[in-house]
N, C-alpha and C positions, 0 to 999 in steps of 0.2 A: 504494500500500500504506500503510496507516496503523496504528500504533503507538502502545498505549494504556500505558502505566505503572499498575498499577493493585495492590490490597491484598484481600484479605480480606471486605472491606466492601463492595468494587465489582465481586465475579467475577459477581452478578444480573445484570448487563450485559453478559456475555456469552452468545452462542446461536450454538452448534455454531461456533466460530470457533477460531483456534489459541491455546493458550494455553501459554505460556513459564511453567512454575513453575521461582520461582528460589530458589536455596539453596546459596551458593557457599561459609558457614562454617557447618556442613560436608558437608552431605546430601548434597548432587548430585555435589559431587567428590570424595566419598566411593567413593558408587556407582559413577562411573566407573573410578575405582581398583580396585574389585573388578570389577566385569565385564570388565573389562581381562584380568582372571585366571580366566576360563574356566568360572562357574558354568556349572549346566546350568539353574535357574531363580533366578527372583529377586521375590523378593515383598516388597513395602512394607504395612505395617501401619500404622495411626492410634492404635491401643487394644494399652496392654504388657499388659494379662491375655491379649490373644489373641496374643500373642508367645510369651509362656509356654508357651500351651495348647500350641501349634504345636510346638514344640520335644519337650514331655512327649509328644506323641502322634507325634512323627519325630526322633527322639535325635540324629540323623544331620544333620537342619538345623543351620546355623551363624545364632545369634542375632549381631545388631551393630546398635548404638543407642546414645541417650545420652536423659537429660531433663536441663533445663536446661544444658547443656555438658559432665555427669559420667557413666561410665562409669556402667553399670546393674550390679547384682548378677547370678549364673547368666549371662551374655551372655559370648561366646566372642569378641569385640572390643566397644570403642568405636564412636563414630563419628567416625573417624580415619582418613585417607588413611596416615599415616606407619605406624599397626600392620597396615594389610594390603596396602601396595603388594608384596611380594613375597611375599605368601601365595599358594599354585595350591589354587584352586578347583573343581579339576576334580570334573565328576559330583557338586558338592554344592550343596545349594539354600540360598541365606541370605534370611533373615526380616529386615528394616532397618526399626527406627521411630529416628521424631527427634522433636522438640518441635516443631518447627516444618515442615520440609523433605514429610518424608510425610503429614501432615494435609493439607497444599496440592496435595498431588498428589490426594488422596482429594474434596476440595472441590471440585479443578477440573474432576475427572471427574462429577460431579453436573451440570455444566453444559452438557459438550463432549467430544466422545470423541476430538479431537483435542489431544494433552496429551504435551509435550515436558518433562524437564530442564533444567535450566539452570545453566552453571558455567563459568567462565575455561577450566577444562580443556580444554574439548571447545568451545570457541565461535566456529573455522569451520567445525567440522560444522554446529553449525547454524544458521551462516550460509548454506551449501551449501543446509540442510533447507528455509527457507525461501524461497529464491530455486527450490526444485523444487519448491514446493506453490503458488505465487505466490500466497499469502492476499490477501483483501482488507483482513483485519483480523487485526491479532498484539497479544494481550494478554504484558505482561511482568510479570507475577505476582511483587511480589516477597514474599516471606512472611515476613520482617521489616518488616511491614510501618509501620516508621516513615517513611521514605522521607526519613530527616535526612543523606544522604552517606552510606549506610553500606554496605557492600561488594555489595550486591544490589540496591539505585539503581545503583551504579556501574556493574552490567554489564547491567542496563536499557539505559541511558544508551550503554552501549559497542556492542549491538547498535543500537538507533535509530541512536546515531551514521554506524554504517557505509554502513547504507541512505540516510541524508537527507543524506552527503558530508562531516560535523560527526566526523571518528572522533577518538576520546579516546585519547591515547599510555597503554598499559600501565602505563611506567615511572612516569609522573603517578601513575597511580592506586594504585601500589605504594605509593609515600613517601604520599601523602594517608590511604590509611586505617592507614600505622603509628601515624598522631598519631591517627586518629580513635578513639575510646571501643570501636569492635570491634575494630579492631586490638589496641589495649590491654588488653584483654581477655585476647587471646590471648600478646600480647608479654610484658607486663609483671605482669598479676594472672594469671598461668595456671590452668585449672583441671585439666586433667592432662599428665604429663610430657610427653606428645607434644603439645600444644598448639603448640608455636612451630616448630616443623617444619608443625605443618598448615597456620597460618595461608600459610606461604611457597609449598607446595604447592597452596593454594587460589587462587594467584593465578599458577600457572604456564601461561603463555597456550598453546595448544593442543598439549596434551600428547597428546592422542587426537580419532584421526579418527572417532568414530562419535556419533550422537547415543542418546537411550533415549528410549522412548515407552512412555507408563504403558496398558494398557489393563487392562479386567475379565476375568478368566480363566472361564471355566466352573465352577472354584471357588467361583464368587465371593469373590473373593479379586485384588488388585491386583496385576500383573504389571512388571515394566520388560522391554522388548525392545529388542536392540539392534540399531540399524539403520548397517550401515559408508557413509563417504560418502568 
């Protein structure tokens, strides 16, 4: 099985292979925070005018997103694990864009219809997911894509690790990215009060057994499903 670390600029290189989009501050462990709480559906969007639309024309959708790290106007959350880990979701559909996180998801599906999350949270499920699909090839998409150390290398790096016998201690990688510039980010410049609660929760090692898989709905429109492991 071989393991590609790869950005934005290099998804052309992938054809119909697995692809790991990653987004652990704070998209994917976002997500999984809310799907944890019982949506009945869950849609990723790329484009906030069609966040809006969605919302005006189903009152009832729960908007949750951020651009650049800041709370959006009209949006019924953040994109924040801390403001909805004990929200119930039941019977309601949320619409989630990010800056980074759901564009990648939107990208990867252009390439490969096979398109996983990726986040500390959930990352023996999908260790689990890939040891049951036995790919030959796992792209680790990270969509930060600066790949300087920063909390989406790291858990690149933490899945490679496990499969090639090289696995990276959590605890390491906690203290590493508090000094790192995203952690500081979140620690020290915050940009909303729940920042520092998220960054902690974005690094809480498998808080949930299930992985999400992005596919195209009949909508046309991005879906997440969750698959338990």
């Amino acid at each position: 099985m071989k393991f590609i670390i790869t950005n934005d600029q290099n998804l052309n290189e992938v054809k119909e292979e697995l692809v790991i989009v990653i987004d652990v501050l704070r998209a994917f462990t976002t997500a999984c925070f809310a799907i944890n709480n019982n949506p009945k559906d869950y849609i990723v969007v790329r484009n906030l005018n069609l966040a809006y639309k969605l919302k005006k024309e189903n009152p009832e959708f729960i908007l949750l997103g951020e651009r650049n790290g800041f709370n959006l106007p009209g949006f019924d959350y953040g994109n924040s694990p801390t403001e909805i880990k004990d929200v119930d979701f039941s019977n309601k559909t949320i619409v989630h864009t990010t800056t980074l996180g759901t564009r990648g998801i939107i990208n990867a599906l252009k390439h490969t219809k096979k398109v996983i999350t990726g986040s500390f949270v959930n990352a023996d499920a999908i260790v689990k997911y890939i040891k049951n699909k036995t790919p030959d090839c796992v792209h680790l998409f990270c969509t930060d894509g600066r790949l300087n150390g920063n909390e989406d290398l790291m858990f690149a790096r933490y899945i490679q690790g496990y499969f090639e016998n090289k696995p990276l201690d959590i605890n390491t990688i906690r203290e590493n990215l508090t000094k790192h510039e995203s952690g500081i980010r979140y620690l020290i410049n915050p940009r909303t009060k729940s920042s520092k609660r998220d960054f902690f929760h974005a690094l809480e090692l498998n808080r949930f057994n299930f992985v999400l898989k992005a596919y195209l709905g009949t909508d046309d429109l991005i879906h997440f499903k969750r698959i338990n492991l």
